[in-house]
PQR file of N, CA, C, O and H, with PARSE charges and radii, in Angstrom:
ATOM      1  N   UNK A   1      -0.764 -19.269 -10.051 -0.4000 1.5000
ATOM      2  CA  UNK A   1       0.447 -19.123  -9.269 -0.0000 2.0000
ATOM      3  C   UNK A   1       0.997 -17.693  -9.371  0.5500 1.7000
ATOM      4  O   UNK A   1       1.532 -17.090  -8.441 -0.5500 1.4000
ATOM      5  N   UNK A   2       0.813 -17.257 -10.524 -0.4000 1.5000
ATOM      6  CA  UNK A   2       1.170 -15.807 -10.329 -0.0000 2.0000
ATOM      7  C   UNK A   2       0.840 -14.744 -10.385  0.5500 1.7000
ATOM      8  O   UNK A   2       1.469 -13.695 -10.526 -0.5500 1.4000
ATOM      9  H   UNK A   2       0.378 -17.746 -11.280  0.4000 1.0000
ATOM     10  N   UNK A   3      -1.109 -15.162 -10.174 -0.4000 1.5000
ATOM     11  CA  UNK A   3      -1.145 -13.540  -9.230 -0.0000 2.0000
ATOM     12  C   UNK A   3      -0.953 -14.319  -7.911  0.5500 1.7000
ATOM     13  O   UNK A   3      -0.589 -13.421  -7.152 -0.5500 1.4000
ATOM     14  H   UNK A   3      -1.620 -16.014 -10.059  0.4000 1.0000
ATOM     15  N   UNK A   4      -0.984 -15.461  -7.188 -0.4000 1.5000
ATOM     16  CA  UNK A   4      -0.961 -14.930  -5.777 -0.0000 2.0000
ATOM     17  C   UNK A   4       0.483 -14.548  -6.023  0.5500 1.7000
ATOM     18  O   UNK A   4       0.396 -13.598  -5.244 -0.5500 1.4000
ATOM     19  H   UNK A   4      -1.280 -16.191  -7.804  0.4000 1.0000
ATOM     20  N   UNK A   5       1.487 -14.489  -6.356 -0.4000 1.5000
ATOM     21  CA  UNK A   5       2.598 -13.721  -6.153 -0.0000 2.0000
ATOM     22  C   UNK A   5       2.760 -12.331  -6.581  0.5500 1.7000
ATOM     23  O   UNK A   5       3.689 -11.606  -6.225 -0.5500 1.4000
ATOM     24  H   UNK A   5       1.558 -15.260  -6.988  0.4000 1.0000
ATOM     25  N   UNK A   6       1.677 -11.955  -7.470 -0.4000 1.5000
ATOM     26  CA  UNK A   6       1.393 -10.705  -7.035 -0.0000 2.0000
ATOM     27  C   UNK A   6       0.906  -9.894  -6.300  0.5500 1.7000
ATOM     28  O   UNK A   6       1.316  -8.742  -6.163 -0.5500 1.4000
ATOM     29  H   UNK A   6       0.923 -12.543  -7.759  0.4000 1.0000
ATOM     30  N   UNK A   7      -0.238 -10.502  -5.609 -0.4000 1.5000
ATOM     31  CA  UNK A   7      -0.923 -10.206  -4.622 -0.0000 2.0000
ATOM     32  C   UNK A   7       0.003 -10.154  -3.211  0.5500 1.7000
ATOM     33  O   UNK A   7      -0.165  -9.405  -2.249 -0.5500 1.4000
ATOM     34  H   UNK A   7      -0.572 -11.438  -5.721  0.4000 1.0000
ATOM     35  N   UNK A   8       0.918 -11.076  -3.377 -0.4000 1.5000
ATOM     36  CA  UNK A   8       1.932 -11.357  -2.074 -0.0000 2.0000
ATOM     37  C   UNK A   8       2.851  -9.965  -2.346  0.5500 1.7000
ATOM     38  O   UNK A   8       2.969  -9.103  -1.476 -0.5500 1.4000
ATOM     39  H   UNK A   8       1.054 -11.685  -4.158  0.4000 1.0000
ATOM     40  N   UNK A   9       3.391  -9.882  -3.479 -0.4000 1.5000
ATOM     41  CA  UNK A   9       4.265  -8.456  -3.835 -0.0000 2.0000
ATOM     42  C   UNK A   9       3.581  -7.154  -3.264  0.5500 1.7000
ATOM     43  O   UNK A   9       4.098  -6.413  -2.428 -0.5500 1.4000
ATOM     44  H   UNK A   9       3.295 -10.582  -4.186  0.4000 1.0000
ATOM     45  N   UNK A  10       2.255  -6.977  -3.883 -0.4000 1.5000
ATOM     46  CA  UNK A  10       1.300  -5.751  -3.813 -0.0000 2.0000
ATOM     47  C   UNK A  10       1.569  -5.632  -2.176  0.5500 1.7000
ATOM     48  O   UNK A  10       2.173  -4.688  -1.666 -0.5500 1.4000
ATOM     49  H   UNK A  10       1.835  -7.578  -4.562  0.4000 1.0000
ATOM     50  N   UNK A  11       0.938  -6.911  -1.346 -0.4000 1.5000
ATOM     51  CA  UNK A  11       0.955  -6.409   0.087 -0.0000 2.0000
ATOM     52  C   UNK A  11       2.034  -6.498   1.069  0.5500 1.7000
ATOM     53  O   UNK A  11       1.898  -6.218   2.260 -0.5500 1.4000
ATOM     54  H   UNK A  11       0.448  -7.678  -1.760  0.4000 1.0000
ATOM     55  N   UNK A  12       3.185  -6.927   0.478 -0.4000 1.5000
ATOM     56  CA  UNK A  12       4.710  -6.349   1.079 -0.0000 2.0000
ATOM     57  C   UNK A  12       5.001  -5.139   0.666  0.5500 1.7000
ATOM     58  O   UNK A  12       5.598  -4.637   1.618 -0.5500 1.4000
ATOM     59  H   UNK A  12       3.295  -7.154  -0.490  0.4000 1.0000
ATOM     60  N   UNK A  13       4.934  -4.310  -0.243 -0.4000 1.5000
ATOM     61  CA  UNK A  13       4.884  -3.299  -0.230 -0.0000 2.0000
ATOM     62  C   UNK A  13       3.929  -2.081  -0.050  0.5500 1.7000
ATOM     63  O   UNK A  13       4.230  -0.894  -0.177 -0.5500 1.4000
ATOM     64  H   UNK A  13       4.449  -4.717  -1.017  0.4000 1.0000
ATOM     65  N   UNK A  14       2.661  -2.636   0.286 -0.4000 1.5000
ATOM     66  CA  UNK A  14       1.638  -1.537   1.062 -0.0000 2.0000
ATOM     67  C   UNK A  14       1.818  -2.041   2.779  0.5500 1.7000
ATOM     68  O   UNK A  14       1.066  -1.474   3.572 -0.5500 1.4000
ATOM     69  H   UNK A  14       2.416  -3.601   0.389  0.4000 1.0000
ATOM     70  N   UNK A  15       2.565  -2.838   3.203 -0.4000 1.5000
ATOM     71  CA  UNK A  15       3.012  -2.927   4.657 -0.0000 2.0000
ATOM     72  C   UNK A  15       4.232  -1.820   4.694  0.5500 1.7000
ATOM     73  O   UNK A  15       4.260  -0.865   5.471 -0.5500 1.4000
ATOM     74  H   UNK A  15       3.176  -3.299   2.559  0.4000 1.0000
ATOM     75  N   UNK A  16       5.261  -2.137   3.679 -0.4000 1.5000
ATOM     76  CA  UNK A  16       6.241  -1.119   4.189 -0.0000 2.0000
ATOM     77  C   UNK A  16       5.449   0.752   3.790  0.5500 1.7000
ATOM     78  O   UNK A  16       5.465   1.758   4.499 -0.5500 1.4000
ATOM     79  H   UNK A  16       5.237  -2.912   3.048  0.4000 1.0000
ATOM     80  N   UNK A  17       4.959   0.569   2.647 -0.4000 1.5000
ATOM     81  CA  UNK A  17       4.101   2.123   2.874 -0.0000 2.0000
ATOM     82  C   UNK A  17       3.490   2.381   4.000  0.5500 1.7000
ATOM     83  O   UNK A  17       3.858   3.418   4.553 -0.5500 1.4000
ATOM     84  H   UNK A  17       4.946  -0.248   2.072  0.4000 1.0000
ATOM     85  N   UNK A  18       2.352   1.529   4.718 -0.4000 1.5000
ATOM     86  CA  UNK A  18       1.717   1.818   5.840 -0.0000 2.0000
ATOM     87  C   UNK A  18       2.868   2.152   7.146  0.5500 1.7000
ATOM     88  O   UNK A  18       2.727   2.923   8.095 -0.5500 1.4000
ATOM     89  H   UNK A  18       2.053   0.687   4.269  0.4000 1.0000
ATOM     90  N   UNK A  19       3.933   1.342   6.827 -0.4000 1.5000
ATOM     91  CA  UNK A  19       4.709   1.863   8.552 -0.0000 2.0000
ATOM     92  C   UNK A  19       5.634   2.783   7.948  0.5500 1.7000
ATOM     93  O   UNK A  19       6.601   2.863   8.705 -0.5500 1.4000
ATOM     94  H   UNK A  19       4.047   0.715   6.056  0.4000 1.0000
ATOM     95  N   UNK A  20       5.779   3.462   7.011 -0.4000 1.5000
ATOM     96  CA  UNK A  20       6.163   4.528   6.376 -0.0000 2.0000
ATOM     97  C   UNK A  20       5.306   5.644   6.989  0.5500 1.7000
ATOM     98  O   UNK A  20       5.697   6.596   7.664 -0.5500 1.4000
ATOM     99  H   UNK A  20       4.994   3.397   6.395  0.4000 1.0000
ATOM    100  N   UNK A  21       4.011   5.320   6.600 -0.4000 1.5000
ATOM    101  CA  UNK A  21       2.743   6.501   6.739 -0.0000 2.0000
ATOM    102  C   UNK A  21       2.759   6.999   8.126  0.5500 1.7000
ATOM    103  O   UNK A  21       2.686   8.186   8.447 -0.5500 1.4000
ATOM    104  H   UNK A  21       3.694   4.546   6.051  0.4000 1.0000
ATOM    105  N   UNK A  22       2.889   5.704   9.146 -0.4000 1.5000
ATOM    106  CA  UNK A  22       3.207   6.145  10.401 -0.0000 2.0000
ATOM    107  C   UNK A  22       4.265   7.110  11.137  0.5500 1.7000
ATOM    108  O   UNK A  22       4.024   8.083  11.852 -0.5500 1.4000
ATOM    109  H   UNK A  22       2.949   4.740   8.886  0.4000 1.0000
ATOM    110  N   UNK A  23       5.599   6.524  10.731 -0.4000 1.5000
ATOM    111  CA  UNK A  23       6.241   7.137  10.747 -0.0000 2.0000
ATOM    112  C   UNK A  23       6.842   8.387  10.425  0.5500 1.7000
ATOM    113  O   UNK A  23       7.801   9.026  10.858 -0.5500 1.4000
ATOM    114  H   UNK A  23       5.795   5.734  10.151  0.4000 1.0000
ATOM    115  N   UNK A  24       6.032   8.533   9.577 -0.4000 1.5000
ATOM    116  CA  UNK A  24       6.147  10.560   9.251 -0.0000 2.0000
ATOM    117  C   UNK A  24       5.586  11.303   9.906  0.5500 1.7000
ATOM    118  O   UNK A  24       4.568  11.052  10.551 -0.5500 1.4000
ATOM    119  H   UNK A  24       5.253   8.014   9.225  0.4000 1.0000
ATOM    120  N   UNK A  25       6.288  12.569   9.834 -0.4000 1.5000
ATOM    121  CA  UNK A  25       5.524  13.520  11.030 -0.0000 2.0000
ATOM    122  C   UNK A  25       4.906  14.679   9.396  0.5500 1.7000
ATOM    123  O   UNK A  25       3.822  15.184   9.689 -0.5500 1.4000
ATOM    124  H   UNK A  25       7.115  12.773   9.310  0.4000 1.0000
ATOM    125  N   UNK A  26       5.171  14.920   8.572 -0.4000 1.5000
ATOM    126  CA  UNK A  26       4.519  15.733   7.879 -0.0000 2.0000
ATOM    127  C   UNK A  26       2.850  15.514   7.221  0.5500 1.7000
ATOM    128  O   UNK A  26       2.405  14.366   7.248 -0.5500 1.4000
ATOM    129  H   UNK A  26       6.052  14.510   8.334  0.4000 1.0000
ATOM    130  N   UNK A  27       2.303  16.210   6.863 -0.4000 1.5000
ATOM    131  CA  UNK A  27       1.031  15.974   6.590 -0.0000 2.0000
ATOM    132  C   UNK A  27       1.060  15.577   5.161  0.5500 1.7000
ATOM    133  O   UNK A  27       0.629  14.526   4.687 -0.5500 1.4000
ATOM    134  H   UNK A  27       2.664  17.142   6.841  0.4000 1.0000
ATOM    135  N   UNK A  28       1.610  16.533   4.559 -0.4000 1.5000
ATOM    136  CA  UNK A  28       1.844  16.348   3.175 -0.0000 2.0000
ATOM    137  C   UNK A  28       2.220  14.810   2.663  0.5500 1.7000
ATOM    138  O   UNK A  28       1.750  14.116   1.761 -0.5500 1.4000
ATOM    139  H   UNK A  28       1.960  17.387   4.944  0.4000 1.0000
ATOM    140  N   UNK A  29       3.108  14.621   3.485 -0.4000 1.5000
ATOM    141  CA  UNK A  29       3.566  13.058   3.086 -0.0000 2.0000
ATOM    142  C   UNK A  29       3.235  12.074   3.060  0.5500 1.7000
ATOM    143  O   UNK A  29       3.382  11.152   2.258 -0.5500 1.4000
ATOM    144  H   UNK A  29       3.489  15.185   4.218  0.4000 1.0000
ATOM    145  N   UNK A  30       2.289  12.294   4.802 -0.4000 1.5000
ATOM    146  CA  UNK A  30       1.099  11.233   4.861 -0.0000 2.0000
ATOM    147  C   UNK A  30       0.092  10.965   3.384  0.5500 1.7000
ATOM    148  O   UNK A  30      -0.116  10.022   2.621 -0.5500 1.4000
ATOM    149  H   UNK A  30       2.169  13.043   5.453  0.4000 1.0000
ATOM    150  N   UNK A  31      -0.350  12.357   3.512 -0.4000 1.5000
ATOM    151  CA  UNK A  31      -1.294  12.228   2.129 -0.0000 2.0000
ATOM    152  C   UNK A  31      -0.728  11.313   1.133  0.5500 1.7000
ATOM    153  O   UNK A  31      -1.386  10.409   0.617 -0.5500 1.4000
ATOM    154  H   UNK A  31      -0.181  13.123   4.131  0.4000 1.0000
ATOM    155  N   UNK A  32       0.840  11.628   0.796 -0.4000 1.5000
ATOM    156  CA  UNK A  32       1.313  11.070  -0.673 -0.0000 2.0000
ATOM    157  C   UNK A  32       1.193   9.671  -0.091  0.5500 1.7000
ATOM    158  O   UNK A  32       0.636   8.938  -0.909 -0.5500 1.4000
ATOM    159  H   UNK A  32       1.375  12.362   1.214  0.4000 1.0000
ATOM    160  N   UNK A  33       1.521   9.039   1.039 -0.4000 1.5000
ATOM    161  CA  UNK A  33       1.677   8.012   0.777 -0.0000 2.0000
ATOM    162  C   UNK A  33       0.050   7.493   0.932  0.5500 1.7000
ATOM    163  O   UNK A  33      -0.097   6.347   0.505 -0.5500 1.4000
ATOM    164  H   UNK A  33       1.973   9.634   1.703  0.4000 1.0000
ATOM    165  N   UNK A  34      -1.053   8.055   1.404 -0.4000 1.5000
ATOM    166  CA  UNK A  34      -2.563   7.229   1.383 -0.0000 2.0000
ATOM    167  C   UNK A  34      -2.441   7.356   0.151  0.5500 1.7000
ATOM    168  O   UNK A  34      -1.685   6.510  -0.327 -0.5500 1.4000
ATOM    169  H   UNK A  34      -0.933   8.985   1.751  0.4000 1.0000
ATOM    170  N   UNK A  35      -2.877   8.076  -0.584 -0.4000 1.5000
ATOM    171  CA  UNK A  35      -2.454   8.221  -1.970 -0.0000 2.0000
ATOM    172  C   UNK A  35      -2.220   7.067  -2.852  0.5500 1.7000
ATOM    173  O   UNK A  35      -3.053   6.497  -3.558 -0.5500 1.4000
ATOM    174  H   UNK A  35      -3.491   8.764  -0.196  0.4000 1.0000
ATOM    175  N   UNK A  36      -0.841   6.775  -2.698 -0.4000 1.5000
ATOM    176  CA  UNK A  36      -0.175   5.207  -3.004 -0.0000 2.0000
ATOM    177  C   UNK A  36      -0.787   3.897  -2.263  0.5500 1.7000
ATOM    178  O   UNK A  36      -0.721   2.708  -2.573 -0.5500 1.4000
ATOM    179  H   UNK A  36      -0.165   7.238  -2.124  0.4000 1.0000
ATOM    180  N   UNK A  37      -1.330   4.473  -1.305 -0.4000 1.5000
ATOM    181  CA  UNK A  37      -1.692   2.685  -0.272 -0.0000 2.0000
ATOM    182  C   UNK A  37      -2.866   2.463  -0.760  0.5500 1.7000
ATOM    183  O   UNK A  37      -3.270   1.312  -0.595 -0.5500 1.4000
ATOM    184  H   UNK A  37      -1.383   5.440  -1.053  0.4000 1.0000
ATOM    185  N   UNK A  38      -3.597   3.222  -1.342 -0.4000 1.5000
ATOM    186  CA  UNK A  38      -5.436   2.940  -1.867 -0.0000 2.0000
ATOM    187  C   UNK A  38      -5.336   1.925  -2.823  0.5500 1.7000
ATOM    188  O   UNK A  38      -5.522   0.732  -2.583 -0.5500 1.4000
ATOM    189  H   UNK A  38      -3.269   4.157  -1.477  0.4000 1.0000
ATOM    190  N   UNK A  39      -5.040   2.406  -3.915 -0.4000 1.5000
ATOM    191  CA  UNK A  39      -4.877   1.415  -5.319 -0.0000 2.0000
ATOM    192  C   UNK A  39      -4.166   0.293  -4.545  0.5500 1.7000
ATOM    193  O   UNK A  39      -4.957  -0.622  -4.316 -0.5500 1.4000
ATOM    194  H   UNK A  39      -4.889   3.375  -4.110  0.4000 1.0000
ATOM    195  N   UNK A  40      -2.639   0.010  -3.955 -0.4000 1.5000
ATOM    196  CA  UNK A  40      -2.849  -1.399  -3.749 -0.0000 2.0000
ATOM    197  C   UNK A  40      -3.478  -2.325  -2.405  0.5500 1.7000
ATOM    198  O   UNK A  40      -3.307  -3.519  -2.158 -0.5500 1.4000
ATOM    199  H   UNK A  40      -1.997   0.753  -4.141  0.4000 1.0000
ATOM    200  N   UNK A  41      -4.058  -1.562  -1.851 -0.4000 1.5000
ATOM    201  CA  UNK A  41      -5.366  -2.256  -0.803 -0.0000 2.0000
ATOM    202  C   UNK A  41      -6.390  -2.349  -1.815  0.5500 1.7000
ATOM    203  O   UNK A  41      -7.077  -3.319  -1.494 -0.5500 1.4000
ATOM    204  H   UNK A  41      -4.197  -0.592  -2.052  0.4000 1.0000
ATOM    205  N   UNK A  42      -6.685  -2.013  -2.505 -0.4000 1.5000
ATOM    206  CA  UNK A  42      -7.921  -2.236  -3.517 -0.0000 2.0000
ATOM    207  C   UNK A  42      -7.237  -3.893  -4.280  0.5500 1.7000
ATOM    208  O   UNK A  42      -7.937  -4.904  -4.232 -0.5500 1.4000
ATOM    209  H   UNK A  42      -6.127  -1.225  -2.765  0.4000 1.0000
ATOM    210  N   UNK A  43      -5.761  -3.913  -4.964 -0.4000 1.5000
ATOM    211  CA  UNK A  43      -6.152  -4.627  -5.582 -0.0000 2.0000
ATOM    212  C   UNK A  43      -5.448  -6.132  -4.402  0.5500 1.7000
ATOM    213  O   UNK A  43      -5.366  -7.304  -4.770 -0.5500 1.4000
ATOM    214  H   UNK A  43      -5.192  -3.092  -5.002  0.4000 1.0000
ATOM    215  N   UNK A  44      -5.111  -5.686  -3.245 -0.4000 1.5000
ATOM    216  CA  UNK A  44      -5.055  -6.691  -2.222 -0.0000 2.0000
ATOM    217  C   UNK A  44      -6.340  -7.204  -2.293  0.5500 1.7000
ATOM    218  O   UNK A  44      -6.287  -8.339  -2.767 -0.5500 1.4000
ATOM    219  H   UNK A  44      -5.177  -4.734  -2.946  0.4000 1.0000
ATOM    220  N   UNK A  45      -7.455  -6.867  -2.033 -0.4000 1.5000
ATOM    221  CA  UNK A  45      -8.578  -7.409  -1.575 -0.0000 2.0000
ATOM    222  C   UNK A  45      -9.609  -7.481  -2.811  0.5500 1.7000
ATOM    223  O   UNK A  45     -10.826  -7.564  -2.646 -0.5500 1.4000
ATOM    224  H   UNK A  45      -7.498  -5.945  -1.649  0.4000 1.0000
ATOM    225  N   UNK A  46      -8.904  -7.435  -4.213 -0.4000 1.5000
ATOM    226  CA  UNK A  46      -9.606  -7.831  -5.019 -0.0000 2.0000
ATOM    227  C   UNK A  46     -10.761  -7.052  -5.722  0.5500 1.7000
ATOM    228  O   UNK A  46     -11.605  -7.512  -6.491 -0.5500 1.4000
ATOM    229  H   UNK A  46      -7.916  -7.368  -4.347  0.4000 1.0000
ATOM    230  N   UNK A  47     -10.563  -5.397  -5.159 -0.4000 1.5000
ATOM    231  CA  UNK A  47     -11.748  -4.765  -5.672 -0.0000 2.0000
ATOM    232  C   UNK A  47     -11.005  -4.113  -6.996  0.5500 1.7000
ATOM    233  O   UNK A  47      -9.784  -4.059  -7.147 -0.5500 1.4000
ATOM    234  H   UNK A  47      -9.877  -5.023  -4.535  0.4000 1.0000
ATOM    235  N   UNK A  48     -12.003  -3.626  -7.927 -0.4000 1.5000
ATOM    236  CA  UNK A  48     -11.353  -3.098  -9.152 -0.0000 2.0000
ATOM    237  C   UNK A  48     -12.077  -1.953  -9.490  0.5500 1.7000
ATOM    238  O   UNK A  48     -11.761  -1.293 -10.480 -0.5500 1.4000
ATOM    239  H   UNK A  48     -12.995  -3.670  -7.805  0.4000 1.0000
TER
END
């Protein structure tokens, strides 16, 4: 029960990063946030 509620946590907050990522116009920022979205798409989908 509680990793899927982590797993549910991890990918509410790599949704709001991703329409974050969009929404920037700088490059730099983009980067920081792929940056942050890798590790938890990795552990969304279970890779380690």
């Amino acid at each position: 029960m509680l990793f899927y509620l982590y797993i549910i946590i991890a990918a509410v907050i790599a949704a709001i990063v991703l329409t974050e990522l969009f929404r920037e116009k700088s490059w730099r920022h983009q980067l920081a946030m792929v940056i942050i979205l890798i590790p938890l798409l990795l552990r969304i989908f279970h890779i380690k």
